[in-house]
MDAnalysis code that builds the backbone (N, CA, C; Angstrom):
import MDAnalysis as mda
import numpy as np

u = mda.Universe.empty(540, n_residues=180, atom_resindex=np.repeat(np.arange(180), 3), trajectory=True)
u.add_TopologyAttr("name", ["N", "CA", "C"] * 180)
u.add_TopologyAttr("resid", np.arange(1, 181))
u.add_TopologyAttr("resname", ["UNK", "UNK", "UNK", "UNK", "UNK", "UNK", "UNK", "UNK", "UNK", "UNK", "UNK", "UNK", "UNK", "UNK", "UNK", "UNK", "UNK", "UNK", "UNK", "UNK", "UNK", "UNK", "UNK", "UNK", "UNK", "UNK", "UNK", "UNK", "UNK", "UNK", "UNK", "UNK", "UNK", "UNK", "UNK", "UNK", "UNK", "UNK", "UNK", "UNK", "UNK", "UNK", "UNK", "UNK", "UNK", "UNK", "UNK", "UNK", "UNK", "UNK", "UNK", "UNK", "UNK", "UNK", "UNK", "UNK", "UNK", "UNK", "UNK", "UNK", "UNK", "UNK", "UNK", "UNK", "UNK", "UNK", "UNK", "UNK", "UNK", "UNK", "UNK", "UNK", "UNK", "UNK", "UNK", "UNK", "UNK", "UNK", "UNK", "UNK", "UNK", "UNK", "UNK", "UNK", "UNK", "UNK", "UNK", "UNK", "UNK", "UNK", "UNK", "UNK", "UNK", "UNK", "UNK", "UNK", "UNK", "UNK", "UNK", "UNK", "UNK", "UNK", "UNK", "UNK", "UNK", "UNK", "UNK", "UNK", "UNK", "UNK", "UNK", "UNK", "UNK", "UNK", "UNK", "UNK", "UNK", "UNK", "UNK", "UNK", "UNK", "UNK", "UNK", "UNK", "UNK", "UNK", "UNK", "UNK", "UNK", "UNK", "UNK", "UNK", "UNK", "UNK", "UNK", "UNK", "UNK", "UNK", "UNK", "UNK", "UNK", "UNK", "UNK", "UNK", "UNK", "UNK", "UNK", "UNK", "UNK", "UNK", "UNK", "UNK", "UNK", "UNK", "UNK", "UNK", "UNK", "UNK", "UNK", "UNK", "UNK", "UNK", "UNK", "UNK", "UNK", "UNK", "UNK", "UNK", "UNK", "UNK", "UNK", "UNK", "UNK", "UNK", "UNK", "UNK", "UNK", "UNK", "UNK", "UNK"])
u.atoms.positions = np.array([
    [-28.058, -3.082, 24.479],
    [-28.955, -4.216, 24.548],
    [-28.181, -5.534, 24.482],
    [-27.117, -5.760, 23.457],
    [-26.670, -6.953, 22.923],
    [-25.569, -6.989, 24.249],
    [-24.855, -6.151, 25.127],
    [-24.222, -5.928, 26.072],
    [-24.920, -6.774, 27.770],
    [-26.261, -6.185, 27.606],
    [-27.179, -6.761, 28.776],
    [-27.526, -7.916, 29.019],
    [-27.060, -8.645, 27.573],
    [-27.432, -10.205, 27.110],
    [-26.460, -11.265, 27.798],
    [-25.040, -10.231, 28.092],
    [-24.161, -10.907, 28.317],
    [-23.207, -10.985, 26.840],
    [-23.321, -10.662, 25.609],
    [-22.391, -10.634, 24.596],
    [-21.436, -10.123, 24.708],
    [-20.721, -10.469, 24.121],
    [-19.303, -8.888, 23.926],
    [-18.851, -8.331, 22.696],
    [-19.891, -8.726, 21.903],
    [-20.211, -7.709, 20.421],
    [-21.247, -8.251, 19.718],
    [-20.672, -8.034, 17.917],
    [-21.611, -8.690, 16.990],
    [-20.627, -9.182, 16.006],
    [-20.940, -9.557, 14.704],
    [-20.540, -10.126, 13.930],
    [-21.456, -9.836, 12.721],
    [-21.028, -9.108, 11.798],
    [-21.819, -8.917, 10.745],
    [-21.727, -9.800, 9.518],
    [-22.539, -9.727, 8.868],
    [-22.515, -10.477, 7.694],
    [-22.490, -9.617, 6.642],
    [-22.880, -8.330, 6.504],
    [-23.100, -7.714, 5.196],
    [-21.915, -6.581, 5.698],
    [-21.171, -6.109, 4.572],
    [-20.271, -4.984, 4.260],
    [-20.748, -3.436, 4.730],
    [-22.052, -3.192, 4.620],
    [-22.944, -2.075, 4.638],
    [-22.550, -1.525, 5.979],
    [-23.422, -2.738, 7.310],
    [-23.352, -2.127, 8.415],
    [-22.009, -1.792, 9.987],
    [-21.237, -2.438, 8.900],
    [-19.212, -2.399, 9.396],
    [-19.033, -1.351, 8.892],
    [-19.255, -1.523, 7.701],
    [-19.056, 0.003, 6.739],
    [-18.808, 1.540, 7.859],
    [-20.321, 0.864, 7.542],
    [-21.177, 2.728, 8.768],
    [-20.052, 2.767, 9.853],
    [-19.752, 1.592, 10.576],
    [-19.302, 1.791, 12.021],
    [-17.834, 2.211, 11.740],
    [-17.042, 1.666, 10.908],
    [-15.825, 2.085, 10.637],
    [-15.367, 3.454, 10.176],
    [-15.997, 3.402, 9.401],
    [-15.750, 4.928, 8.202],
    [-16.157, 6.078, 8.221],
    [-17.756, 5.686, 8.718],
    [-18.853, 6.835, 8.837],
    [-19.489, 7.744, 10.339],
    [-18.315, 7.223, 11.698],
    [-18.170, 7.568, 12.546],
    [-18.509, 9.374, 12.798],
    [-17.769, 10.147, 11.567],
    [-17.589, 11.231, 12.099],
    [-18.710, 11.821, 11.223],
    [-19.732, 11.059, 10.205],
    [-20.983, 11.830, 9.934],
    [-21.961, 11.685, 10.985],
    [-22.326, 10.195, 11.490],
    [-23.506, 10.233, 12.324],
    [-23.047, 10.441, 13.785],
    [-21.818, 11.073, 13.707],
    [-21.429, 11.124, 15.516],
    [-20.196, 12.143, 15.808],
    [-20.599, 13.088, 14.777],
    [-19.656, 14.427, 14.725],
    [-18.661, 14.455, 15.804],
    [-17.309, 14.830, 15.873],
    [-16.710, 15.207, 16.649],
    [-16.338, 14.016, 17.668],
    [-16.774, 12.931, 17.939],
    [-17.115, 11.498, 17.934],
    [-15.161, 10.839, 18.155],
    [-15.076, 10.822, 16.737],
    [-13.888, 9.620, 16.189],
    [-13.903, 10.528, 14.969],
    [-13.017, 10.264, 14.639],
    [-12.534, 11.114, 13.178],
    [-11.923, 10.064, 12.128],
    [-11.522, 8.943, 11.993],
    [-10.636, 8.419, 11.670],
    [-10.841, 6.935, 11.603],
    [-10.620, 6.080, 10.767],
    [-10.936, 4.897, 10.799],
    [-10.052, 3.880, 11.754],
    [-8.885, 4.477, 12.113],
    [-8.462, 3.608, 13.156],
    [-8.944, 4.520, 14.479],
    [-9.606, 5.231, 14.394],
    [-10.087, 5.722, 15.898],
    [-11.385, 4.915, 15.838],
    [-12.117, 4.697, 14.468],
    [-13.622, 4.182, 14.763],
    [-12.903, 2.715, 15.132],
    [-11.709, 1.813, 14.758],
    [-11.576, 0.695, 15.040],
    [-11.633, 0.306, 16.300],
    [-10.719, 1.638, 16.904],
    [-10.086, 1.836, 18.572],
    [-11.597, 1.177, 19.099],
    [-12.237, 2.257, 18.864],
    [-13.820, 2.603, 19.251],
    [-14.505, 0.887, 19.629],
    [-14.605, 0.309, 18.242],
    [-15.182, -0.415, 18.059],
    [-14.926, -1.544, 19.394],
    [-13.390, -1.742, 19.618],
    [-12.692, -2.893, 19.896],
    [-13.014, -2.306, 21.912],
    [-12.913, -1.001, 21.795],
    [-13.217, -0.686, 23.408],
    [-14.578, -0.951, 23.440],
    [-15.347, -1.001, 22.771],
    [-16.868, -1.285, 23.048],
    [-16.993, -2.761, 23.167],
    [-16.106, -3.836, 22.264],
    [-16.476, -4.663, 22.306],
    [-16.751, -5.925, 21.217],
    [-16.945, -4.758, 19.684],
    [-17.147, -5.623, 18.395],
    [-16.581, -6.142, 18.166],
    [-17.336, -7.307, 17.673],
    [-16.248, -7.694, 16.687],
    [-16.191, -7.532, 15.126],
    [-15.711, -7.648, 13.813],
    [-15.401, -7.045, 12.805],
    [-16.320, -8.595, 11.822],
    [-16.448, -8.027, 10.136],
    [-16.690, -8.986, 10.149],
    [-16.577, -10.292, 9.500],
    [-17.528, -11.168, 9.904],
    [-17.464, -12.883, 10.242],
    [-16.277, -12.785, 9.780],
    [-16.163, -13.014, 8.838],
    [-14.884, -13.276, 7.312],
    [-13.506, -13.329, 8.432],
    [-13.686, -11.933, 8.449],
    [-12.348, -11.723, 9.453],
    [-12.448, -12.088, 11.013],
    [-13.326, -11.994, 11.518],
    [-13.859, -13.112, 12.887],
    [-13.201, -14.054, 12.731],
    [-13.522, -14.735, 11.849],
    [-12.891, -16.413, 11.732],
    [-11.794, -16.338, 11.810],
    [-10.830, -15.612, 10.605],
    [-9.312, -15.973, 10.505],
    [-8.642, -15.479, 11.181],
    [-8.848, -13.579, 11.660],
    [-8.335, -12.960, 12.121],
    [-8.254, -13.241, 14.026],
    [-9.341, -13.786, 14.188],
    [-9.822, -13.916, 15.955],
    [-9.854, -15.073, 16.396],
    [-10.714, -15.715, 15.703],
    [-11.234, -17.014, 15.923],
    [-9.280, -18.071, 15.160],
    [-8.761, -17.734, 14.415],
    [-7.727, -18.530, 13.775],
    [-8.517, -19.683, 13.340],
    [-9.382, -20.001, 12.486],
    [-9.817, -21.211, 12.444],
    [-10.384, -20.766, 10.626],
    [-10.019, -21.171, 9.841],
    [-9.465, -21.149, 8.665],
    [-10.218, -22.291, 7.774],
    [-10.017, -23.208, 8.772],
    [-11.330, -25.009, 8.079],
    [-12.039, -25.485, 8.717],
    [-13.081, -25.054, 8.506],
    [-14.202, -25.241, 9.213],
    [-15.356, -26.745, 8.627],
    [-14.373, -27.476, 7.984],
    [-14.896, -28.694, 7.356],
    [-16.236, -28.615, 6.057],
    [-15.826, -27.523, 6.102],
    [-16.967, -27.419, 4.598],
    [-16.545, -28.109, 3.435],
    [-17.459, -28.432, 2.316],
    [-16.995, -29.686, 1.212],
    [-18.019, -28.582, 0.507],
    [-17.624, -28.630, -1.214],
    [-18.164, -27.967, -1.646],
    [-17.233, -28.991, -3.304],
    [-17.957, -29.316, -3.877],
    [-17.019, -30.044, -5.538],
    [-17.584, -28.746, -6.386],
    [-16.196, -28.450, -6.967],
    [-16.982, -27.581, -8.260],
    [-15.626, -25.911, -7.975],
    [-16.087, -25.778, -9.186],
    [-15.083, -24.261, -9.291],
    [-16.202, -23.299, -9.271],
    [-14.771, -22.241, -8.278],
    [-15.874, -21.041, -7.842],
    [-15.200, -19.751, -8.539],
    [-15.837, -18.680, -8.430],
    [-14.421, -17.760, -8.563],
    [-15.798, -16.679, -7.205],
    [-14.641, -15.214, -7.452],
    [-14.795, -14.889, -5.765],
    [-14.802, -13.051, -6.142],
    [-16.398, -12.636, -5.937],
    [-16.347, -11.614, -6.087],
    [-16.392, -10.642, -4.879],
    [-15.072, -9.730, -5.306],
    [-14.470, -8.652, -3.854],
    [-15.938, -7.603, -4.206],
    [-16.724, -7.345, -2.720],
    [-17.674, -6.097, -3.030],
    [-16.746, -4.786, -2.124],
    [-16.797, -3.784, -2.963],
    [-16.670, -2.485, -2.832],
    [-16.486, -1.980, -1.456],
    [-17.590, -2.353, -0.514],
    [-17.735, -1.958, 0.795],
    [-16.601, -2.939, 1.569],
    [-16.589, -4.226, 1.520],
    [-15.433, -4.567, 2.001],
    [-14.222, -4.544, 1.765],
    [-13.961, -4.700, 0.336],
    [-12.650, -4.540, -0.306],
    [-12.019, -2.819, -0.337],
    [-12.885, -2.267, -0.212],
    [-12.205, -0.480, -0.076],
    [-12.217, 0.579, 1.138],
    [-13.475, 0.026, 1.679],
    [-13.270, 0.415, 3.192],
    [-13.059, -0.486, 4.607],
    [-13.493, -1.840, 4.330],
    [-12.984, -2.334, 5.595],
    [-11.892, -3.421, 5.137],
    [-11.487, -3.321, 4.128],
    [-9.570, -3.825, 3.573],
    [-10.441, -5.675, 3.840],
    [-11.294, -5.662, 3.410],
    [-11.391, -7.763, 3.779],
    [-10.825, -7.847, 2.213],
    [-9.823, -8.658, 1.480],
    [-9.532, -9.273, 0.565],
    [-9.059, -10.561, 0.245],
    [-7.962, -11.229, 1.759],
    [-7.659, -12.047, 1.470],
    [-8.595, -13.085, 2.723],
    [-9.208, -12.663, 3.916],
    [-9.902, -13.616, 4.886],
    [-10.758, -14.669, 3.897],
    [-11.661, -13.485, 3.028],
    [-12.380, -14.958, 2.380],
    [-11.859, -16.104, 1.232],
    [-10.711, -15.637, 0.874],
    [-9.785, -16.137, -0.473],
    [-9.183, -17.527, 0.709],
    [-8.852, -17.224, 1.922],
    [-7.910, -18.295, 2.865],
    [-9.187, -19.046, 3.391],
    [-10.681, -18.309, 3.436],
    [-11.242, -19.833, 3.807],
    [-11.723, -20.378, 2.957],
    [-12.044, -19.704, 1.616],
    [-11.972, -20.693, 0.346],
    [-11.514, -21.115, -0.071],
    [-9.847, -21.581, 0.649],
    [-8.913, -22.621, 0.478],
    [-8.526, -23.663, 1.014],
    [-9.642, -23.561, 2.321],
    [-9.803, -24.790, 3.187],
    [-11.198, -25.630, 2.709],
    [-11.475, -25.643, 2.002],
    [-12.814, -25.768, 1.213],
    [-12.370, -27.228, 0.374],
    [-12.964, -28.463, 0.494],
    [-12.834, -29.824, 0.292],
    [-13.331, -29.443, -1.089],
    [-12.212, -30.109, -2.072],
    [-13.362, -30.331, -3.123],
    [-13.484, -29.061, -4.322],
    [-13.287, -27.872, -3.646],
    [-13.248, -26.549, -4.635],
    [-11.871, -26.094, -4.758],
    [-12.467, -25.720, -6.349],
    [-11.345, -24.928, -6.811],
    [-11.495, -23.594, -7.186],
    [-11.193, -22.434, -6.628],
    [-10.686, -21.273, -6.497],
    [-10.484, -20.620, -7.838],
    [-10.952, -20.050, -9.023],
    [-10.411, -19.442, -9.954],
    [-10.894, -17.734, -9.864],
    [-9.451, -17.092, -10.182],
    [-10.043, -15.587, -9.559],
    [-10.177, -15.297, -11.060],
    [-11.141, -14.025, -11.056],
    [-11.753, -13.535, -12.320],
    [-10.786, -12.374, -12.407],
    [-10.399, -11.862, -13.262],
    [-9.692, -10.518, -13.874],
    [-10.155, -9.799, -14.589],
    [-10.584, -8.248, -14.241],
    [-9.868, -8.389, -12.726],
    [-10.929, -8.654, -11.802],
    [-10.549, -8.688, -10.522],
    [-11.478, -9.040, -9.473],
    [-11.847, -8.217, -8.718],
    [-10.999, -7.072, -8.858],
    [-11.681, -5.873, -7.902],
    [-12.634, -5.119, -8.534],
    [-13.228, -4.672, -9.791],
    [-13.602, -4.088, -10.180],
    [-15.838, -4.356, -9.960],
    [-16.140, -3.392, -9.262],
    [-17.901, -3.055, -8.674],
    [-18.215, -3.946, -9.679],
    [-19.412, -4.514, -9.414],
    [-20.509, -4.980, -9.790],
    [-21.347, -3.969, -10.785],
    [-21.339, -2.956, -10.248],
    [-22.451, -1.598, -10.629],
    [-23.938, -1.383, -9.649],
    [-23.461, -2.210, -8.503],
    [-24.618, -2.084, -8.075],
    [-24.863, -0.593, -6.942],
    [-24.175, -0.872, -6.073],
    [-23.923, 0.321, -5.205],
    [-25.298, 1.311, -4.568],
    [-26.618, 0.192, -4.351],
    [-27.620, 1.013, -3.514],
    [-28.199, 1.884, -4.724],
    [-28.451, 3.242, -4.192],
    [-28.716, 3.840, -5.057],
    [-28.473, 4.205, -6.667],
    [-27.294, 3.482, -6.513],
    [-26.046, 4.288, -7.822],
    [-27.292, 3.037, -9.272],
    [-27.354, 2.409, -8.803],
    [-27.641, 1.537, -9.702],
    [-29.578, 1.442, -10.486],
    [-29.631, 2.428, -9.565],
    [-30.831, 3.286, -9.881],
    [-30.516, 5.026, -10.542],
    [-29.879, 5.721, -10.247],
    [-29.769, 6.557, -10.697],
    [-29.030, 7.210, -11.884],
    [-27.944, 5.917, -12.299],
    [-27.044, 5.663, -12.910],
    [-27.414, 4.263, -13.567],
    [-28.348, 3.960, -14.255],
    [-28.940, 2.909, -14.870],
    [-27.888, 2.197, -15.905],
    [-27.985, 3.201, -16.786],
    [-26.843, 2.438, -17.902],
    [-25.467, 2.252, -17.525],
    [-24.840, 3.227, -16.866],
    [-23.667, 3.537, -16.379],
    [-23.720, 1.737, -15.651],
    [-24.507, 1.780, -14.086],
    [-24.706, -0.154, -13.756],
    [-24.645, -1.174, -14.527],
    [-25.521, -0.812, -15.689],
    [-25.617, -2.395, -16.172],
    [-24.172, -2.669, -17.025],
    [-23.534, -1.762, -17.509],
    [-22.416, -1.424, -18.295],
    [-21.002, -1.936, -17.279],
    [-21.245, -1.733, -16.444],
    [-20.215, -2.430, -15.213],
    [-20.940, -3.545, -14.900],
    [-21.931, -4.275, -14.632],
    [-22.213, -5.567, -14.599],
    [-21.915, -6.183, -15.675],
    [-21.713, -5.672, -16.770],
    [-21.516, -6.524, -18.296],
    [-19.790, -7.231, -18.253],
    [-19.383, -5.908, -17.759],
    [-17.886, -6.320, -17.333],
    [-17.560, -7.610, -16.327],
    [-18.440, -7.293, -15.580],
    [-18.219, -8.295, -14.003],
    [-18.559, -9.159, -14.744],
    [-19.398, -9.708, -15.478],
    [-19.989, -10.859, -16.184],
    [-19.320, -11.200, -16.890],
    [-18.803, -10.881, -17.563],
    [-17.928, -11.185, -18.659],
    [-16.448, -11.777, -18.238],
    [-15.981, -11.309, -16.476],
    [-15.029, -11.453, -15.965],
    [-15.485, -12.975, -15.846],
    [-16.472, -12.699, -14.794],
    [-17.080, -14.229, -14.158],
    [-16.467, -15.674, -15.342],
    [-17.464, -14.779, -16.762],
    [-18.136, -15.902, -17.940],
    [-16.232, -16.524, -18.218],
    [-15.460, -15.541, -17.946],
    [-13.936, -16.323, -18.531],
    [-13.151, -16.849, -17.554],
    [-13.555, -16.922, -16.421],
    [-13.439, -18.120, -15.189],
    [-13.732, -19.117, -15.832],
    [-14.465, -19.573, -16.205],
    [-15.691, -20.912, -16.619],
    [-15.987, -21.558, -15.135],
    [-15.996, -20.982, -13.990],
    [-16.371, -21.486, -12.860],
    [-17.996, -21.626, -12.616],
    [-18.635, -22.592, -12.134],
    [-19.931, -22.375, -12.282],
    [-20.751, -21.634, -10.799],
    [-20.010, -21.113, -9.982],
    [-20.458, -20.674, -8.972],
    [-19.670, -19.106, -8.582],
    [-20.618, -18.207, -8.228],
    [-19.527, -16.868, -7.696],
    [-19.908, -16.850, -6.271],
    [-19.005, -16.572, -5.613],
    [-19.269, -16.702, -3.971],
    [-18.624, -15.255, -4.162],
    [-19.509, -14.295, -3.071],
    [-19.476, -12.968, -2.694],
    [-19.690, -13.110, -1.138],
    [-19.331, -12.299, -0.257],
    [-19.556, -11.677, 1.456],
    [-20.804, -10.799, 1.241],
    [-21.327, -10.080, -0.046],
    [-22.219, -9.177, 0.157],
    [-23.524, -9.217, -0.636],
    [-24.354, -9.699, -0.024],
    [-25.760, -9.665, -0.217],
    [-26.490, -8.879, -1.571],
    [-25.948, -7.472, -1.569],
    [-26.012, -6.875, -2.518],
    [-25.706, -7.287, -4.069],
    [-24.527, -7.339, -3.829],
    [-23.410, -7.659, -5.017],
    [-24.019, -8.978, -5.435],
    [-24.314, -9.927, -4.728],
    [-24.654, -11.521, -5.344],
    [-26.401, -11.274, -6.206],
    [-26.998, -10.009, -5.287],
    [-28.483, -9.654, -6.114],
    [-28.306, -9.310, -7.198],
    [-27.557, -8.469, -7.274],
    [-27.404, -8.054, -8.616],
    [-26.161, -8.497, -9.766],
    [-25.424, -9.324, -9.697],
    [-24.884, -10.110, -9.835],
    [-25.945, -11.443, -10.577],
    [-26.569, -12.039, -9.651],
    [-27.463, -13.440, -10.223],
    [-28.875, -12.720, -10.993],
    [-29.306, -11.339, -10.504],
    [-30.340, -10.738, -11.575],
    [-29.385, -10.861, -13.154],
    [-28.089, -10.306, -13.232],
    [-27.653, -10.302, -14.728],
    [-27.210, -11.635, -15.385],
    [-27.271, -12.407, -14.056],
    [-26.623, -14.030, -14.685],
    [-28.053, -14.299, -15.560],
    [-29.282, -14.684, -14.618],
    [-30.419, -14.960, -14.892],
    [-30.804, -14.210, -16.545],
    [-30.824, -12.845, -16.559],
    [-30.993, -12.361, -17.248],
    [-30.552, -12.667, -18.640],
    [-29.420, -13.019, -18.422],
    [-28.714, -13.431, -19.689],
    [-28.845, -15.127, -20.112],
    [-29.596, -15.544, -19.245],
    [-29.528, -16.886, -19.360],
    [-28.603, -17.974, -19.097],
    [-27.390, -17.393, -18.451],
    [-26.101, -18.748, -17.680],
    [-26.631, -19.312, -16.448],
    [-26.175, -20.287, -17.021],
    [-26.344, -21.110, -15.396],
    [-25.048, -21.524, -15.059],
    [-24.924, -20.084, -14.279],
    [-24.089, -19.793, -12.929],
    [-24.761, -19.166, -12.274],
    [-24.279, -20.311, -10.657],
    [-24.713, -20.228, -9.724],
    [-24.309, -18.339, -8.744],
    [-24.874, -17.805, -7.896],
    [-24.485, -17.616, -6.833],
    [-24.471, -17.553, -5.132],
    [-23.730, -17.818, -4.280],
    [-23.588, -17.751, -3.230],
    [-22.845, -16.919, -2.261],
    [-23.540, -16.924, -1.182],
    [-22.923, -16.235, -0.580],
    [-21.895, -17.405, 0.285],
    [-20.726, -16.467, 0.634],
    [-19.481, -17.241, 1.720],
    [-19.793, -18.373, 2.566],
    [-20.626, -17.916, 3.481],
    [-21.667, -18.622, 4.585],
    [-22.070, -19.957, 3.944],
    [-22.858, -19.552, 3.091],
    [-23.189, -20.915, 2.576],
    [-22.579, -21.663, 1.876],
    [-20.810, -21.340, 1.151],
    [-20.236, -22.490, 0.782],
    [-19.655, -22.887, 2.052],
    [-19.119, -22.198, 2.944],
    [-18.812, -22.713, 4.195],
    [-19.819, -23.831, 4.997],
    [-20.687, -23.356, 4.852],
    [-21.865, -24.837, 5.830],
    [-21.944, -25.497, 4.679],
    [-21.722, -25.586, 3.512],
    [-22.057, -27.185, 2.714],
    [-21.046, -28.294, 3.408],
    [-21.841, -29.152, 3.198],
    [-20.733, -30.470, 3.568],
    [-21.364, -31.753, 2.803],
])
């Protein structure tokens, strides 16, 4: 469809649906691609592109995109990008072209949210017990904003901010990028 339009891919915003296309090749398309650099092969002969995050720096080379943003952030890696599609440093380099912000990473920074779709339903305490952590990472930043790539991670993420009563902010990438 997006082909008939005249496009020559997509550009995702959430970790989830790169995810599928990269990794999960050889469940929904047996015998298919086996391999995450075969689903890449795949991807790149069809046409995709990978995502935004890495769109920008990796394709596009364009790194400052004139966003202004005053205030300290720190920068939470979600699971789906940071372990299967390797994004760690695209969004760290355009949150360094960023007018005005300052960058403080939380320690550690790789470590889940607890959210994980289902997991965070079925595994209740086990979640909130890893959000306590992430929070606690955040709370010794003293940054008042967390910028995440994944939709997920920032839900449940600003449910435990709220919850606890801080006012810290969160955002997603996108939108510290279009502030000005």
């Amino acid at each position: 469809m997006w082909r008939e339009r005249g496009y020559r891919g997509y550009i995702g915003l959430g970790g989830i649906n790169l995810r599928v296309r990269h990794t999960k090749w050889n469940i929904y398309l047996p015998g298919y691609v086996q391999t995450v650099a075969e689903a890449k092969a795949e991807a790149a002969r069809l046409g995709y592109a990978d995502q935004w995050e890495e769109f920008l720096v990796e394709v596009a080379k364009q790194e400052d995109v004139g966003a202004r943003f005053d205030g300290a952030v720190t920068y939470h890696d979600s699971c789906h990008a940071l372990r299967e599609l390797k994004i760690k440093d695209q969004p760290r380099r355009l949150l360094g072209h960023v007018r005005g912000l300052e960058l403080r990473e939380m320690q550690p920074a790789e470590e889940c949210c607890g959210f994980g779709g289902t997991f965070s339903v079925k595994f209740g305490e086990l979640s909130g017990d890893m959000l306590d952590g992430k929070i606690e990472a955040i709370r010794g930043t003293g940054a008042g904003t967390v910028v995440s790539i994944d939709p997920s991670c920032l839900m449940q993420i600003s449910g435990g901010l709220r919850r606890r009563g801080l006012p810290i902010e969160t955002m997603h990438l996108a939108e510290v990028l279009a502030a000005r």
